[in-house]
VODO-671677 format. One record per residue (C-alpha): residue number from 0; chain; x, y, z. Coordinates in steps of 0.05 Angstrom, whole numbers, plus 5000, padded with zeros to 4 digits. Example, Ala and Ser with C-alpha at 12.3 -4.5 7.8 and 13.67 -1.06 7.14 Angstrom:
2
[0; "A"; [5246; 4910; 5156]],
[1; "A"; [5273; 4979; 5143]],
This chain:
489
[0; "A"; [8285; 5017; 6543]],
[1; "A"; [8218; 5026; 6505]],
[2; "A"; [8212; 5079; 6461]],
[3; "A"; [8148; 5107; 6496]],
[4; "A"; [8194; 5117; 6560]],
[5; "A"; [8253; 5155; 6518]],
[6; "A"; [8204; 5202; 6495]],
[7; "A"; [8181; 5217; 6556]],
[8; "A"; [8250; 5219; 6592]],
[9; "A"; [8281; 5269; 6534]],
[10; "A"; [8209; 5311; 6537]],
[11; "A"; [8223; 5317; 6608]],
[12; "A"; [8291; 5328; 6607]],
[13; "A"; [8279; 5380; 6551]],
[14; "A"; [8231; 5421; 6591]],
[15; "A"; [8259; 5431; 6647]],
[16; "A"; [8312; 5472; 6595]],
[17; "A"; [8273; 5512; 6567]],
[18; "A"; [8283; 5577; 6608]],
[19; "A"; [8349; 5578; 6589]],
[20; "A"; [8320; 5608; 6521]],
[21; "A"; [8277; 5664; 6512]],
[22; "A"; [8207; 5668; 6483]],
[23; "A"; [8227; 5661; 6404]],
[24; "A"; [8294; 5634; 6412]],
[25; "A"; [8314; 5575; 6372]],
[26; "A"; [8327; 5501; 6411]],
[27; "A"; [8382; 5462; 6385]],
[28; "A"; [8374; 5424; 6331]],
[29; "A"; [8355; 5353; 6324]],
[30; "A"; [8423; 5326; 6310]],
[31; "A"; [8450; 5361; 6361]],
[32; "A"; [8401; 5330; 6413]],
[33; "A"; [8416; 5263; 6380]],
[34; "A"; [8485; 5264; 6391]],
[35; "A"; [8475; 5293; 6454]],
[36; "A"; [8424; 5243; 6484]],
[37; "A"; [8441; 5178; 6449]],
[38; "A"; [8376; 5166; 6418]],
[39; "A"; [8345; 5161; 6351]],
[40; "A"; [8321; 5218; 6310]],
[41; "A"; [8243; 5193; 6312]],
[42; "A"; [8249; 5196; 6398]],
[43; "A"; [8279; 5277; 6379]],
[44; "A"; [8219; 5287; 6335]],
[45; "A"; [8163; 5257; 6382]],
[46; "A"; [8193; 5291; 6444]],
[47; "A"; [8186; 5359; 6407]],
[48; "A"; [8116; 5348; 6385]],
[49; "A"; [8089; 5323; 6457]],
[50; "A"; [8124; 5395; 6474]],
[51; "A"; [8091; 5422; 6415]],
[52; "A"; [8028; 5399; 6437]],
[53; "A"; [8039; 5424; 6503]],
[54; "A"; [8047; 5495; 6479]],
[55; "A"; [8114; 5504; 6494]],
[56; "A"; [8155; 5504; 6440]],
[57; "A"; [8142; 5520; 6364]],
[58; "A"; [8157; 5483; 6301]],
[59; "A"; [8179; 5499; 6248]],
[60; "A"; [8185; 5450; 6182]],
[61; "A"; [8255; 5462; 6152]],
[62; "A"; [8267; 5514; 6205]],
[63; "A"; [8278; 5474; 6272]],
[64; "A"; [8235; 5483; 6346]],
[65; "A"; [8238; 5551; 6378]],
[66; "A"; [8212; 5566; 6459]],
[67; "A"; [8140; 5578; 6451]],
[68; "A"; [8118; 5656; 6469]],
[69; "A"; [8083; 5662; 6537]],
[70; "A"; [8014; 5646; 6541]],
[71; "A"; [7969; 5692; 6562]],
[72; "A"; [7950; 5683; 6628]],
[73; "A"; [7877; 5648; 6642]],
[74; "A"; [7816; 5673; 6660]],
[75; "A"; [7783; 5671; 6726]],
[76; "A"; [7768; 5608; 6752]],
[77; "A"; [7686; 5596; 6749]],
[78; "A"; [7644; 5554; 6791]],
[79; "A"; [7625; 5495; 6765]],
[80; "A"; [7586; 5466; 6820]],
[81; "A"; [7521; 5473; 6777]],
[82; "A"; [7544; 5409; 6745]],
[83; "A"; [7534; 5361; 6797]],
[84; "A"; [7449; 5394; 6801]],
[85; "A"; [7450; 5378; 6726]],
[86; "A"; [7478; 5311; 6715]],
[87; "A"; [7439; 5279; 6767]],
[88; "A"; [7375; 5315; 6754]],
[89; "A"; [7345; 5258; 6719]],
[90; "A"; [7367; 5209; 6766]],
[91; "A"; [7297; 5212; 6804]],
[92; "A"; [7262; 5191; 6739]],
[93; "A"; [7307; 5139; 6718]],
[94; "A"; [7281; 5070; 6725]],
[95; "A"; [7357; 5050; 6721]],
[96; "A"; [7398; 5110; 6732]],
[97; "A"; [7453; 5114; 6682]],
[98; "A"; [7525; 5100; 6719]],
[99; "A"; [7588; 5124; 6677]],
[100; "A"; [7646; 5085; 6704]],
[101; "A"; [7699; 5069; 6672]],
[102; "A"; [7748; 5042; 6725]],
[103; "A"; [7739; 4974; 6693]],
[104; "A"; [7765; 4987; 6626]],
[105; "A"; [7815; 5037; 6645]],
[106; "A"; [7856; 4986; 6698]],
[107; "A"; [7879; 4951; 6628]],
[108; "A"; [7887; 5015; 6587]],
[109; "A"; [7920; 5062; 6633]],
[110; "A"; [8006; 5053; 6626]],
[111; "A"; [8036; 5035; 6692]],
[112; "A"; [8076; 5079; 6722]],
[113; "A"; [8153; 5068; 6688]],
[114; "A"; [8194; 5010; 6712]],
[115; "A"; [8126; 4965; 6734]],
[116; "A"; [8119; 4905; 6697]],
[117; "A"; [8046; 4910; 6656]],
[118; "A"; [8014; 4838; 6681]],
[119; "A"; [7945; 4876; 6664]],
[120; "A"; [7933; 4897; 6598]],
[121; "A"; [7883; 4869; 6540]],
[122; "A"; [7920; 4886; 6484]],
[123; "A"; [7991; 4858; 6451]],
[124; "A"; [8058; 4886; 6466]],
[125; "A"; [8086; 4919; 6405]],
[126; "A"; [8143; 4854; 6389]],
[127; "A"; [8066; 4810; 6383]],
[128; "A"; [8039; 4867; 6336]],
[129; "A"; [8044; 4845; 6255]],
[130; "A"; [8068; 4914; 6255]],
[131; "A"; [8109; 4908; 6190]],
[132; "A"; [8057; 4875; 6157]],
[133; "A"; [8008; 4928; 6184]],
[134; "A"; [8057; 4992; 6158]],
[135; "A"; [8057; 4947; 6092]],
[136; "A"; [7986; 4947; 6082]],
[137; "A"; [7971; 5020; 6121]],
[138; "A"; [8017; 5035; 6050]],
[139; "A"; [7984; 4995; 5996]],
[140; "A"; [7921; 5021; 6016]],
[141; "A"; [7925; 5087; 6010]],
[142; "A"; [7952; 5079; 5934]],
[143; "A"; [7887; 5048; 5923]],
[144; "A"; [7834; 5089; 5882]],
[145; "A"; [7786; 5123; 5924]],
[146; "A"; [7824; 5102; 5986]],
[147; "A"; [7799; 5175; 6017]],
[148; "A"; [7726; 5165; 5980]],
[149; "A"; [7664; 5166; 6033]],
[150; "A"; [7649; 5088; 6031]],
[151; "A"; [7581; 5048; 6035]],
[152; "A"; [7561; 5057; 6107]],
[153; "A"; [7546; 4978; 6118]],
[154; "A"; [7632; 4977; 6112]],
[155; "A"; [7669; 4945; 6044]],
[156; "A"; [7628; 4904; 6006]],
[157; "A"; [7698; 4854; 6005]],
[158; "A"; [7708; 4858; 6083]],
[159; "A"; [7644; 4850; 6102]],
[160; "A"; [7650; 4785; 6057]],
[161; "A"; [7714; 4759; 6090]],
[162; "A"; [7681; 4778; 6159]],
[163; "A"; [7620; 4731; 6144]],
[164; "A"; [7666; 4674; 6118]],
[165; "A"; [7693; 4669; 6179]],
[166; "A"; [7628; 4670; 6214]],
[167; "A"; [7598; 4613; 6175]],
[168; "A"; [7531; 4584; 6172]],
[169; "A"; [7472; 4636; 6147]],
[170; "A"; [7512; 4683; 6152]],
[171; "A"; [7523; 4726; 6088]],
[172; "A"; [7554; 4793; 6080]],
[173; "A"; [7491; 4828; 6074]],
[174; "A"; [7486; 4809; 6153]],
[175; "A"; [7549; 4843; 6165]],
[176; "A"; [7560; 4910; 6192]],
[177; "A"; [7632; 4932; 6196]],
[178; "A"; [7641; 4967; 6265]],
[179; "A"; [7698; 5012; 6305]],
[180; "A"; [7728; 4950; 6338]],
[181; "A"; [7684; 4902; 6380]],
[182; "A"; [7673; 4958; 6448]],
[183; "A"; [7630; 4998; 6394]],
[184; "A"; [7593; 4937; 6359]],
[185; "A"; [7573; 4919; 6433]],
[186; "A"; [7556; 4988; 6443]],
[187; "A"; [7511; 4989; 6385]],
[188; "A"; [7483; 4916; 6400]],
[189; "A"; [7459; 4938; 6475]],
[190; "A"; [7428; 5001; 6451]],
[191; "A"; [7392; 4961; 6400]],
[192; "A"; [7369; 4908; 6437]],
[193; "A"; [7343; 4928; 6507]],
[194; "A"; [7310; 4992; 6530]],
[195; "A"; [7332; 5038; 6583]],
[196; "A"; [7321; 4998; 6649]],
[197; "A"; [7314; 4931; 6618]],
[198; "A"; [7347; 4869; 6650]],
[199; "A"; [7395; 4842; 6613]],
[200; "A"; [7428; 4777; 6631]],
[201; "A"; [7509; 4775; 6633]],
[202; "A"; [7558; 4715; 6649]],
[203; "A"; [7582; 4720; 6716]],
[204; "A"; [7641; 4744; 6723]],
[205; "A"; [7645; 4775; 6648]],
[206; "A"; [7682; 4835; 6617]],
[207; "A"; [7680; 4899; 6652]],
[208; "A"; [7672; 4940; 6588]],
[209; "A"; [7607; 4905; 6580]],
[210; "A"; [7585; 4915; 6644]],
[211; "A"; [7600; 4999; 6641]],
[212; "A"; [7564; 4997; 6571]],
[213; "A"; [7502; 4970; 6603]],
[214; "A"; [7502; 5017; 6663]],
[215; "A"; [7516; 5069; 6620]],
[216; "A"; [7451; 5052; 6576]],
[217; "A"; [7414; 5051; 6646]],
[218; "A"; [7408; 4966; 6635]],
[219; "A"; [7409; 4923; 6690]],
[220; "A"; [7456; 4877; 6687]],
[221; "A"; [7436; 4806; 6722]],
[222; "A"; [7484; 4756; 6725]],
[223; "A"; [7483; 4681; 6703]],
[224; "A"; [7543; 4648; 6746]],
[225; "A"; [7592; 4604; 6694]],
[226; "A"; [7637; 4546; 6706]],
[227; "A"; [7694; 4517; 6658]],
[228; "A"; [7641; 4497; 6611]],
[229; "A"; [7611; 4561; 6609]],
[230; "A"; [7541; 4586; 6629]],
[231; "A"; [7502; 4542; 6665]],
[232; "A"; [7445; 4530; 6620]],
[233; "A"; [7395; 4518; 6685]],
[234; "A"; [7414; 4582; 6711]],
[235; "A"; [7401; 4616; 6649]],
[236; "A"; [7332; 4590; 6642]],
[237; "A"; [7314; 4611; 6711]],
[238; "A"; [7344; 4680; 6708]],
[239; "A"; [7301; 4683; 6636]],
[240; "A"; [7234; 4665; 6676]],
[241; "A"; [7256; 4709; 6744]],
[242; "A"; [7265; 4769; 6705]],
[243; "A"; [7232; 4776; 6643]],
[244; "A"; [7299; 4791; 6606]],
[245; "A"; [7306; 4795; 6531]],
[246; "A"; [7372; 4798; 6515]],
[247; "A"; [7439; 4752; 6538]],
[248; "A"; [7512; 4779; 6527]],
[249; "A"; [7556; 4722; 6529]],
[250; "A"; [7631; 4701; 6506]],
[251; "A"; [7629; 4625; 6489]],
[252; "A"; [7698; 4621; 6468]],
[253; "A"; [7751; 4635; 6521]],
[254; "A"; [7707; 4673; 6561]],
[255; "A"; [7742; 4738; 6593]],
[256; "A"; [7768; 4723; 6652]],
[257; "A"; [7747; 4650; 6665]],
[258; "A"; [7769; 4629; 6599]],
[259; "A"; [7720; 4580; 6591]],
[260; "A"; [7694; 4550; 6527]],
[261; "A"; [7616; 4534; 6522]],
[262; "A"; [7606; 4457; 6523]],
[263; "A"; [7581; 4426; 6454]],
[264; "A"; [7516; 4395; 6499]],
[265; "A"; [7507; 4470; 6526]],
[266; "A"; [7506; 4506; 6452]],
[267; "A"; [7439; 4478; 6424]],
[268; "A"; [7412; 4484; 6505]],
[269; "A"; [7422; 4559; 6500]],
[270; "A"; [7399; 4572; 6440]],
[271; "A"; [7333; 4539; 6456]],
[272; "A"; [7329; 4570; 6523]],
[273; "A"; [7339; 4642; 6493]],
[274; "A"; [7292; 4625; 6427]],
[275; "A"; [7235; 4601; 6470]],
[276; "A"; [7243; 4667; 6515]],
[277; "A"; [7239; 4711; 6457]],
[278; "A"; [7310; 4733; 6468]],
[279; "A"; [7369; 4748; 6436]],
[280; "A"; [7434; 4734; 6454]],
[281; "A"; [7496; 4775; 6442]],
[282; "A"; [7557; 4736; 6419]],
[283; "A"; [7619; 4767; 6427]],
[284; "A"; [7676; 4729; 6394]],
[285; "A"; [7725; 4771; 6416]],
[286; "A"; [7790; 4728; 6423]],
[287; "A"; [7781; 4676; 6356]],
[288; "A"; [7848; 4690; 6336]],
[289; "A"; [7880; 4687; 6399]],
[290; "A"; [7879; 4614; 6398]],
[291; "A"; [7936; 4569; 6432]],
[292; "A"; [7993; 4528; 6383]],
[293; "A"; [7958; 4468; 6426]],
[294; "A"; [7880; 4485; 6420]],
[295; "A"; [7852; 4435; 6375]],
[296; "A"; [7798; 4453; 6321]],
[297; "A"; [7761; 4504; 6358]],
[298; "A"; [7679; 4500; 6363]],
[299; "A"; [7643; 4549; 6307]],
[300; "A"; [7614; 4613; 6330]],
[301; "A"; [7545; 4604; 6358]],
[302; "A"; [7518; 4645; 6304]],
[303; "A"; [7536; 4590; 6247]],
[304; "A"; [7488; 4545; 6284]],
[305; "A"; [7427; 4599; 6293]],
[306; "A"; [7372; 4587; 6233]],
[307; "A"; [7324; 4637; 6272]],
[308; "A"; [7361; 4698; 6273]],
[309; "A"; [7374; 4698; 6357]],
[310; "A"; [7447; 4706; 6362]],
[311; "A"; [7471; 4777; 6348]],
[312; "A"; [7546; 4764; 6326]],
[313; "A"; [7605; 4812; 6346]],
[314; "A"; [7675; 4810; 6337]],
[315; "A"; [7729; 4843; 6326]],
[316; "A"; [7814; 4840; 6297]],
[317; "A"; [7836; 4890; 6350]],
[318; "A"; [7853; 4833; 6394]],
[319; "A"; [7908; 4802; 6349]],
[320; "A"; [7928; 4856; 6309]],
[321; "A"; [7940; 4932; 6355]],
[322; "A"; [7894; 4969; 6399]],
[323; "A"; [7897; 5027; 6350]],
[324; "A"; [7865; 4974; 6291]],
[325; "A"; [7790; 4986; 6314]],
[326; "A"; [7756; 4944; 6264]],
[327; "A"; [7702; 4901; 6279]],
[328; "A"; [7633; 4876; 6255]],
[329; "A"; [7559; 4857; 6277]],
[330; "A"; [7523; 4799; 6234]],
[331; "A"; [7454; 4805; 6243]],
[332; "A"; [7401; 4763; 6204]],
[333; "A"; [7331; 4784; 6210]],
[334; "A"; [7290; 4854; 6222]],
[335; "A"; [7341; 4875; 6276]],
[336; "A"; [7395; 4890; 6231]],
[337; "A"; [7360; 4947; 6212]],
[338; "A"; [7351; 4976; 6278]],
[339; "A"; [7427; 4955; 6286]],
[340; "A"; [7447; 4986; 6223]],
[341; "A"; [7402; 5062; 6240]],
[342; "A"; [7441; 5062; 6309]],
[343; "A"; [7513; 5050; 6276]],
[344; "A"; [7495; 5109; 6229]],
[345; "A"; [7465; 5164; 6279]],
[346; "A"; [7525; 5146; 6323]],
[347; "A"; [7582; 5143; 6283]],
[348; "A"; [7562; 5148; 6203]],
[349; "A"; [7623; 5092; 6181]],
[350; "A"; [7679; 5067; 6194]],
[351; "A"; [7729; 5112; 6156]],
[352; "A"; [7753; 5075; 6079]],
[353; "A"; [7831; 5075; 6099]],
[354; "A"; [7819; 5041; 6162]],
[355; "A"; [7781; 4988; 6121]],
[356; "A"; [7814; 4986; 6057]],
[357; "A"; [7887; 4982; 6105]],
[358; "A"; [7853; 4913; 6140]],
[359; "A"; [7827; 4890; 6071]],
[360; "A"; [7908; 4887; 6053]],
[361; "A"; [7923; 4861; 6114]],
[362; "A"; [7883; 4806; 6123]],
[363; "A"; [7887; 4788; 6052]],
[364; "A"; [7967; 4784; 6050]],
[365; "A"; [8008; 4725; 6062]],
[366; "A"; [8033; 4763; 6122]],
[367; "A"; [7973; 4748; 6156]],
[368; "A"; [7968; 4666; 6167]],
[369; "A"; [8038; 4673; 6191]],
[370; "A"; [8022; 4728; 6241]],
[371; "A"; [7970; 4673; 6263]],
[372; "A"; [8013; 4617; 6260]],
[373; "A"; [8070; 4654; 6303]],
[374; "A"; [8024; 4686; 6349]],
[375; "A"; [8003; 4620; 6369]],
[376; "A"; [8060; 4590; 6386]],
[377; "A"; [8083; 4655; 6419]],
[378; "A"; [8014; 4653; 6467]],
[379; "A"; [8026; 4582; 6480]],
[380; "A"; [8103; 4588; 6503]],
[381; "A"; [8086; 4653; 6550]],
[382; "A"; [8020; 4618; 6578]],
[383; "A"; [8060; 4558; 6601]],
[384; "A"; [8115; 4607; 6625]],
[385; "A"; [8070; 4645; 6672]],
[386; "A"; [8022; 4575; 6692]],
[387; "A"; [8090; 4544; 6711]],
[388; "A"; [8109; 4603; 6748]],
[389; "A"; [8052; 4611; 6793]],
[390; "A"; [8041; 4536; 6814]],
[391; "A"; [8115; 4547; 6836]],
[392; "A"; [8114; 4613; 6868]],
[393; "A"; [8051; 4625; 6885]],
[394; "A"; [8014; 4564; 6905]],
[395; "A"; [7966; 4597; 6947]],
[396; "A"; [7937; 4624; 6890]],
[397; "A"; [7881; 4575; 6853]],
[398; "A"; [7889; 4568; 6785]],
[399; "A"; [7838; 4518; 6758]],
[400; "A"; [7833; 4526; 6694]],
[401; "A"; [7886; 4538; 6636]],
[402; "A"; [7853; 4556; 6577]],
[403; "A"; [7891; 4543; 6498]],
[404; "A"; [7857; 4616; 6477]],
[405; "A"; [7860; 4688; 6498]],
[406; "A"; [7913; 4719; 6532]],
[407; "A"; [7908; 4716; 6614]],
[408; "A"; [7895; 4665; 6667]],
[409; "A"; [7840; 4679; 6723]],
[410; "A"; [7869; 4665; 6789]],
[411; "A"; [7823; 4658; 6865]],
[412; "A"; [7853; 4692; 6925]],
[413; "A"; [7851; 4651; 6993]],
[414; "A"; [7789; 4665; 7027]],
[415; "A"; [7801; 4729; 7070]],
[416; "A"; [7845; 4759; 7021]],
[417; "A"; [7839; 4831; 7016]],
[418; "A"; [7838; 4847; 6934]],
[419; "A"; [7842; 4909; 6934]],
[420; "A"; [7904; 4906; 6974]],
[421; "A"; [7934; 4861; 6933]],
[422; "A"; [7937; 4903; 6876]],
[423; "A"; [7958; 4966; 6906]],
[424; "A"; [8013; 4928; 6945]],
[425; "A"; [8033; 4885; 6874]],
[426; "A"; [8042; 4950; 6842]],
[427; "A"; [8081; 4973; 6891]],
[428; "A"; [8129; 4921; 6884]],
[429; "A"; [8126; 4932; 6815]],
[430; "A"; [8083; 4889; 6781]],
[431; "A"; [8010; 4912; 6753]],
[432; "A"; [7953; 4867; 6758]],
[433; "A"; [7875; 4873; 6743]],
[434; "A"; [7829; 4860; 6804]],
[435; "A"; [7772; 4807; 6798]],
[436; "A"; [7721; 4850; 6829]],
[437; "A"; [7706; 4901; 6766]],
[438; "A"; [7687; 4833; 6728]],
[439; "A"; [7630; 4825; 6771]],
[440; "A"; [7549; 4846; 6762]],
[441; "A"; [7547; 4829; 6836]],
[442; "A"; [7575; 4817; 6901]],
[443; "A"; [7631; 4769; 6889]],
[444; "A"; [7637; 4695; 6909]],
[445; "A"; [7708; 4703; 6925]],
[446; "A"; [7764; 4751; 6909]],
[447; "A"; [7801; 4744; 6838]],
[448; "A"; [7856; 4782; 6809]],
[449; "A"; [7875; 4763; 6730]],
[450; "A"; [7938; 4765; 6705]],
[451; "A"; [7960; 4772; 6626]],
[452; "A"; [8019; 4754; 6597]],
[453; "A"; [8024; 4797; 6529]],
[454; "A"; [8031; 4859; 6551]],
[455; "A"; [8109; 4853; 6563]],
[456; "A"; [8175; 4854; 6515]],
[457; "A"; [8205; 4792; 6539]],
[458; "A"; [8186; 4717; 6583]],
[459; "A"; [8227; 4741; 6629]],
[460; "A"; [8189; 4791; 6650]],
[461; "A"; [8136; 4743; 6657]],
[462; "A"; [8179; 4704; 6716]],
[463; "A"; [8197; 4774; 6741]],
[464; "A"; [8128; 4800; 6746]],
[465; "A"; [8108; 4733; 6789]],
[466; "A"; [8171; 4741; 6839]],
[467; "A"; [8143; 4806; 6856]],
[468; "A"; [8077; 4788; 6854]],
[469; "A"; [8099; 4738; 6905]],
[470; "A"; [8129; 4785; 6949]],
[471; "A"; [8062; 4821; 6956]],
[472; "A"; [8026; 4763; 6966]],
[473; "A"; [8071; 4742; 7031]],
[474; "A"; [8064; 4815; 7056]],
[475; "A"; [7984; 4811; 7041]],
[476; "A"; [7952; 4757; 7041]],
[477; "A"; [7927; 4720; 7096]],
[478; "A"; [7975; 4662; 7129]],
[479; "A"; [7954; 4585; 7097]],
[480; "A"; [7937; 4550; 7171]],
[481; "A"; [7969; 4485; 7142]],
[482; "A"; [8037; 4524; 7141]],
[483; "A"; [8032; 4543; 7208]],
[484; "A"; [8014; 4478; 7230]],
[485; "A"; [8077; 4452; 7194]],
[486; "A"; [8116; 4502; 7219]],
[487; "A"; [8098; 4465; 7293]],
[488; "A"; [8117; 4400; 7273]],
């Protein structure tokens, strides 16, 4: 069982005890509920501070956790209905009226309910974490001096420098802004580079966070359709002329979901087609060092091969490392930095010096290539595992592409599928998927759902999650006419 679910369970199990003690009276003590549970004495302690937290019971360092006195009972209840008059007050002026929705982001972020297998998520399941190697340098760091010191608000002078090493090109770290994990740097980028209803061209489909960062700006997000060489440069050009649109947000490296790389004939093609629009384009590199054992030498960042300062650069370690890492940059060459660098600041001042100083150690340890190297081979061995298992069990399903990066494969429902459907009745058997339909700007071609495999423990549960998956799909999905015609035969 994971530890997250054992702290729940014994929080659980420990509150609905508590009126067996009165306000005051001392709970047993942590051995006691360790011998009495069966489970370790870190579970005790986090199941007394979620109590804690709830206001229920007391803690006491040295002394043990006592039954909380009773709260006082609230206040009346007010009427809040105002709200709705106020937050759409301004919706008659906006060009672009500002839409906060975060349904996108929060289908991978959200914990399934327990017992569902997690087929959904972005980020890696603890047993992928370098979480040693992160405690290790979490450690060294703070023994550095002036680990808790207020620190240059560009980022460290040293990380900034290994960021734009692995950028290449022009790139220097005076381009480099370090950033709260890629979601802010894009954040910051949009805000930068496009004014409240602007246009601003996206791949089609593309990552929902994007998409609810735009809306949330008021941008107008247009889309540029891709294929399994990535955006079609044609396409791009045209939506440039039809719309006026200075700014692009693309992913050429195993673009999330399609996870399609951007053709070596289509890099120099963009970059023209953006320069001679007076654009710039947004580069986020978000999945580098989730690259396949079997990849090959990937292609260099499009930034390495921009002289004129188009290509805003974003990435980010989150990714490969733990979703609680947010560390990130923007690379910037060219006036814009500075308007990049004055929204970082108003918004968040910096990133804080343990955070930084902690990645500094981490990335600069020997731990770190053979995180890499074992990650890798690990993303390799579960993408096969779950390819394999849907050309077996669910050949309905149209997988065209198998990327050797990222973390997910992007499947096509039969046409007539209901999505929406789909994923309610998957997780119903058990199994949690993302729907395609968040990843578009615009009515869909066709319905999608995409399914990740590092979310789980084990490759089993890869095989598992598909079986059930499977058993949705027969309930839901609409009958293949070449079966029924066999069936006759």
């Amino acid at each position: 069982m994971q530890q997250s679910s054992s702290v729940g369970e014994l929080a659980k199990q420990l509150r609905s005890e508590l009126n067996r003690y009165s306000p005051g009276e001392k709970l047993p003590s942590s051995r006691t509920l360790v011998d009495r549970f069966k489970v370790s004495p870190v579970t005790v302690s986090r199941a007394l501070a979620q109590l804690a937290a709830e206001g229920l019971v007391v803690t006491r360092p040295g002394a043990g956790a006592y039954r909380a006195e009773a709260r006082a009972s609230a206040g009346p209840v007010g009427d809040t209905s105002w709200q709705e008059v106020a937050l759409s007050a301004d919706a008659a002026t906006e060009v672009v009226p500002r839409a906060v929705d975060a349904a996108g982001v929060l289908v991978t972020l959200s914990p399934p309910p327990p017992g569902v297998i997690e087929l959904n998520t972005g980020y890696l399941h603890p047993v992928l974490q370098p979480g040693a190697a992160m405690s290790a340098a979490l450690a060294r760091a703070g023994r550095r001096p002036g680990a808790w010191a207020k620190p240059p608000v560009d980022g460290l002078p040293e990380l900034r420098e290994w960021f734009a090493r692995g950028i290449g090109g022009a790139v220097s770290a005076s381009d480099v802004l370090i950033t709260f994990g890629g979601q802010s740097a894009l954040t910051t980028a949009l805000r930068a580079l496009a004014p409240p209803g602007a246009p601003v061209l996206v791949e089609s489909p593309t990552y929902p966070g994007m998409l609810a960062i735009a809306r949330a700006a008021g941008l107008r997000p247009v889309p540029v359709p891709v294929d399994r060489d990535g955006v079609r440069p044609e396409l791009l050009a045209q939506a440039f002329r039809a719309t006026g649109a200075r700014l692009f947000v693309c992913q050429p490296l195993f673009q999330n979901p399609t996870g399609a790389v951007l053709f070596p004939d289509r890099r120099p093609e963009v970059l023209r087609i953006a320069r001679e629009a007076g654009a710039f384009i947004v580069e986020d590199d978000f999945v580098r060092r989730l690259v396949h054992e079997d990849a090959g030498p990937l292609p260099r960042p499009l930034a390495s091969d921009d002289p004129d300062g188009v290509v805003v650069h974003v990435c980010s370690l989150t990714k490969a490392t733990s979703p609680s890492l947010r560390i990130g940059c923007l690379a910037a060459r060219g006036p814009v930095l500075e308007r990049l660098r004055a929204i970082q600041v108003v918004d968040h001042l910096f990133v804080p010096r343990p955070l930084q100083e902690a990645t500094l150690e981490l990335v600069g340890s020997p731990a770190w290539p053979r995180h890499l190297r074992t990650l890798a081979g690990e993303l390799r061995s579960r993408r096969d595992i779950l390819a394999a298992a849907i050309t077996t069990d669910l050949p309905a399903l149209d997988l065209t592409h198998i990327p050797a990066g990222g973390y997910h494969l992007w499947l096509r429902l039969p046409e007539g599928s209901d999505e929406t459907a789909l994923v309610a009745g998957a997780l119903r058997a058990g199994v949690a998927v993302a729907p395609g339909r968040p990843y578009f700007s615009a009515e869909p071609p066709a319905p999608h759902i995409r399914l990740s495999f590092v979310g789980v423990a084990a490759t089993a549960e890869i095989t598992e999650g598909v079986r059930r998956l499977k058993t949705a799909c027969a309930e839901l999905l609409p009958p293949n006419p070449l079966d029924a015609h066999a069936s006759d035969l």
